[in-house]
C-alpha positions as CSV (number, residue, x, y, z in Angstrom):
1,X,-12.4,-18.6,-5.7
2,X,-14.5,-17.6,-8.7
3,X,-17.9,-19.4,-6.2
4,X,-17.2,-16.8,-3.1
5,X,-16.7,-13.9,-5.6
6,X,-13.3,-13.3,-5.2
7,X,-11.4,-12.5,-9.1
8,X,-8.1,-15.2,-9.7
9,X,-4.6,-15.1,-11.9
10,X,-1.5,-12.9,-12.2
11,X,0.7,-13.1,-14.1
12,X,4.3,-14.5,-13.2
13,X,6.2,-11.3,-12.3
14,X,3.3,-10.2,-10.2
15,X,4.3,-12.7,-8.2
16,X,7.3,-10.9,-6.6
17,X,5.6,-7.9,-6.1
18,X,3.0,-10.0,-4.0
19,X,5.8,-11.2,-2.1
20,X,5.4,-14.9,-2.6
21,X,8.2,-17.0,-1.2
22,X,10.3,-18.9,-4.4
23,X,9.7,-22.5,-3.0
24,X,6.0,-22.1,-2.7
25,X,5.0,-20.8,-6.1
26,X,2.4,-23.2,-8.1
27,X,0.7,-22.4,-11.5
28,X,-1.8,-19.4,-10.3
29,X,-1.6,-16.3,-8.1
30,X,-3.9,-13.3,-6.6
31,X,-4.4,-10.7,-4.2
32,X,-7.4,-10.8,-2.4
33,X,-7.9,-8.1,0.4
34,X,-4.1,-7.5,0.9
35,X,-3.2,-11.0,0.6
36,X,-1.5,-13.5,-2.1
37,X,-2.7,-16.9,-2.3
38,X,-0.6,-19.1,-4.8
39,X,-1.7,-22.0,-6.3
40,X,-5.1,-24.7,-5.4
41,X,-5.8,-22.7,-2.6
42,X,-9.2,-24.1,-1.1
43,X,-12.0,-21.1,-0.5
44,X,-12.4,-22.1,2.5
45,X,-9.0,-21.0,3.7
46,X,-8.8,-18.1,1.8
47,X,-12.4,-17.4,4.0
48,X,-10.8,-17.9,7.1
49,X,-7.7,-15.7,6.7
50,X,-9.8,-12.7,5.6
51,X,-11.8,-13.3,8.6
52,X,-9.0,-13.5,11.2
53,X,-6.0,-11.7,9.5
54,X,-3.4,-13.6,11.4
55,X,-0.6,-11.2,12.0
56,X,2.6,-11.1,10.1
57,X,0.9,-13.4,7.3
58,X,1.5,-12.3,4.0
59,X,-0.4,-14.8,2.2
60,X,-1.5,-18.5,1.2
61,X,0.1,-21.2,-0.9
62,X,-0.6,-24.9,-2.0
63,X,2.5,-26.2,-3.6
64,X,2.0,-28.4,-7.1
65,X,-1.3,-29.3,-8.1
66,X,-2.7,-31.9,-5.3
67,X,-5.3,-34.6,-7.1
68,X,-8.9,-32.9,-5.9
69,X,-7.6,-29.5,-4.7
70,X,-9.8,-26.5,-6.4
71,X,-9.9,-27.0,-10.1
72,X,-7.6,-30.6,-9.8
73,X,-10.4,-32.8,-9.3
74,X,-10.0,-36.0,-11.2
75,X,-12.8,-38.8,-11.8
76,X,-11.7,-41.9,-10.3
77,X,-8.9,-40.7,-8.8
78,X,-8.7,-40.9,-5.2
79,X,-7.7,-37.4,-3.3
80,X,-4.8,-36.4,-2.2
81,X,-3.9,-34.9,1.5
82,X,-2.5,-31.8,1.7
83,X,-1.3,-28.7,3.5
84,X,-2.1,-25.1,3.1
85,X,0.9,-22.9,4.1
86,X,1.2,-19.9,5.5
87,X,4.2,-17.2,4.5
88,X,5.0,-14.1,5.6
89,X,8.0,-11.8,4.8
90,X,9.9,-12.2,8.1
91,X,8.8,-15.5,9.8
92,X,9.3,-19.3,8.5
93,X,6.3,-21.0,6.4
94,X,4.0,-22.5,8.8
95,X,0.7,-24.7,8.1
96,X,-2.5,-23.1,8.2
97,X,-5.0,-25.8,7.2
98,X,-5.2,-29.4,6.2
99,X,-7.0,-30.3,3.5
100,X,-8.2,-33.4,1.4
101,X,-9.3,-33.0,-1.4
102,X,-11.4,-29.5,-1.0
103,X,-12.6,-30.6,2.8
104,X,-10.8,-29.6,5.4
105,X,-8.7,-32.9,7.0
C-alpha cells in the first residue's frame, strides 16, 4: 500500500469501528477513502475498489497471511492462491479478486 501512497495499520479496536466482519480479521487494518481493507490486501484491488466503489461494500479482507501476498513473500517458497473478499454491513462476504501471489489469478 505504502508503493501507491496510501498510509497502513490500526490498531485492533479500530477494527470494530471500521466495521470489519469477526471471521475475516488478519494481522493489519486501514481506512483508505471510506473503506477498511484487512490483512495482505494486494494494491491492485484496493485500486480497483476506489475506482468503482461497488455498492454496499464496506471494505476488503485477505484472511491469514497467504505465502507471496504483499509483505508474505518468501524465497523459495512457491505462492499460494488466494481470494480477496469483499464485506459489507448487510450482505454475505463475496469474492472480489483472485490472486496468486500479488498477480491477479
Amino acid at each position: 500500500m505504502i508503493g501507491i501512497g496510501l498510509p497502513i495499520g490500526a490498531p485492533a479496536p479500530a477494527r470494530r469501528v471500521l466495521g470489519i466482519p469477526a471471521d475475516l480479521l488478519s494481522c493489519h487494518a486501514a481506512a483508505v477513502g471510506g473503506y477498511a481493507p484487512e490483512g495482505h490486501v494486494p494494491a491492485p484491488a484496493v485500486e480497483r475498489l476506489l475506482a468503482e466503489r461497488p455498492a454496499g461494500v464496506r471494505g476488503l479482507a485477505v484472511p491469514g497471511m497467504p505465502i507471496g501476498s504483499p509483505g508474505m513473500e518468501v524465497p523459495g517458497r512457491p505462492e499460494d492462491a488466494y481470494d480477496v473478499i469483499a464485506f459489507s454491513v448487510d450482505a454475505p462476504h463475496r469474492v472480489f479478486m483472485r490472486f496468486r501471489g500479488g498477480r491477479e489469478a
